[in-house]
N, C-alpha and C positions, 0 to 999 in steps of 0.2 A: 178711139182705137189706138195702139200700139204696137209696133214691132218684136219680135224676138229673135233670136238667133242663138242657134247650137251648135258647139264646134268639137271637134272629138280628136285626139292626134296620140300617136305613142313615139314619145322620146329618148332618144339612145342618151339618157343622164339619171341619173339616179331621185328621188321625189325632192331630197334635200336640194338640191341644185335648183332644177325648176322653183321650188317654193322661194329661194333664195333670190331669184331671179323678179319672184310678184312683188320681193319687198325689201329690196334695196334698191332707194332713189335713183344711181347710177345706173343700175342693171337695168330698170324698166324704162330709165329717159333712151336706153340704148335699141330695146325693142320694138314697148308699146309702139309707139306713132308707126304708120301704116309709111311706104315710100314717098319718099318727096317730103317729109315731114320733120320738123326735128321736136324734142321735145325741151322744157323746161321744169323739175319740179321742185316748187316752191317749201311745200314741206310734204313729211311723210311721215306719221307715228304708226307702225302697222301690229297694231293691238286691237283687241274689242275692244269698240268704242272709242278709236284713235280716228285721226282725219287725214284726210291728203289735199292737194292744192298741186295742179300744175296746167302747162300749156303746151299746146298744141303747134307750130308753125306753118305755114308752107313757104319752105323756103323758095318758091319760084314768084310768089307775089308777095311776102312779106306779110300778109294776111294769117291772121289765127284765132284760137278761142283756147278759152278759157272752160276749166270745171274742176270741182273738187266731190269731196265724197265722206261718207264713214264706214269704217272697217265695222260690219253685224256680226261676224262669227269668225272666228280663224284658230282653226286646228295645225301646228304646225307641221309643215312636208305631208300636208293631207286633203286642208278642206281652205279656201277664203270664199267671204261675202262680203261685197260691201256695194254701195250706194254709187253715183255718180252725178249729177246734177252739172247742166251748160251754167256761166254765166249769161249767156245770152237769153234775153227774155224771149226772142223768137224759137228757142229749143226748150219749154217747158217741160216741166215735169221731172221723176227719180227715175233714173234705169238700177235694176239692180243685175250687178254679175255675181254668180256663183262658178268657184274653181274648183275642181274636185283631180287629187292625186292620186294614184294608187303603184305601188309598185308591181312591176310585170319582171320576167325573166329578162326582158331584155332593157328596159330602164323603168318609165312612166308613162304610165296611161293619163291624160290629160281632158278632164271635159268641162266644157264652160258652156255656161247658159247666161245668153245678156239678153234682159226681159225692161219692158219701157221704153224703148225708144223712140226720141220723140219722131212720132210723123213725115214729118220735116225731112227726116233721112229717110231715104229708103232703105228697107232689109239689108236687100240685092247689095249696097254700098255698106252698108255694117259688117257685112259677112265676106267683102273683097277684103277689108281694111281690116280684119281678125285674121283671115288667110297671111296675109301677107305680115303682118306682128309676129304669130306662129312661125312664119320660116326664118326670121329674124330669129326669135326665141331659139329656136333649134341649135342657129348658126352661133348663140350663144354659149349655150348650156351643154353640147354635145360634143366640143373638142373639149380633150384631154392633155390640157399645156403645163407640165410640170414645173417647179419654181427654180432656176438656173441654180 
């Protein structure tokens, strides 16, 4: 068996922003990881059929892991899918996430479905550690800092 989890959020930023955010290396080492985490990634071609590589930290024990992935479908400022896979042999298995954009009145509608997870994790901790990416995301994408 396998976990899932669905997250749903509407963001005061436009789809191009958010989407900009799933795939530029900088932007996502600055959200993805969940608090207390920092991130590292290694590479990122974010095309069908491109791959990514990065890591995970905690920075309170030094402790981390590793996973990379391949981008299945991406529509740009609309849709990603792609793969995920632990390096760790105790986290077997693909999770695959699907991102879905759409524009609203007020910015972006945001839904993501992350399917496979291994066991080993529980939901309940998948669906804190999304929460908590998300409001990072937000704190990203939704100020409007003009260039001096």
């Amino acid at each position: 068996m396998s976990n899932s989890v669905s997250l749903h959020r509407v963001l005061k930023a436009s789809p191009e922003k958010v989407f900009r955010a799933f795939t530029h290396a900088s932007a996502i080492a600055s959200w993805l990881p969940p608090y207390g985490f920092t991130c590292t990634v290694h590479h990122m071609s974010a095309e069908k059929g491109g791959t990514f590589k990065m890591s995970f930290e905690n920075f309170s024990t030094g402790n981390g892991h590793s996973f990379g992935g391949t981008y299945l479908d991406i529509k740009p400022n609309e849709f990603l899918k792609y793969t995920d896979t632990f390096d760790d042999p105790n986290l077997p298995g693909e999770m695959t996430t699907s991102v879905s954009l759409r524009k609203t009145i007020v910015g972006t509608e945001i839904k993501i479905v992350q399917e496979g997870i291994p066991v080993a994790i529980p939901a309940e901790m998948c669906y804190l550690g999304w929460q908590e990416s998300l409001e990072k995301l937000a704190k990203l994408v939704e100020p409007e800092i003009p260039d001096a």
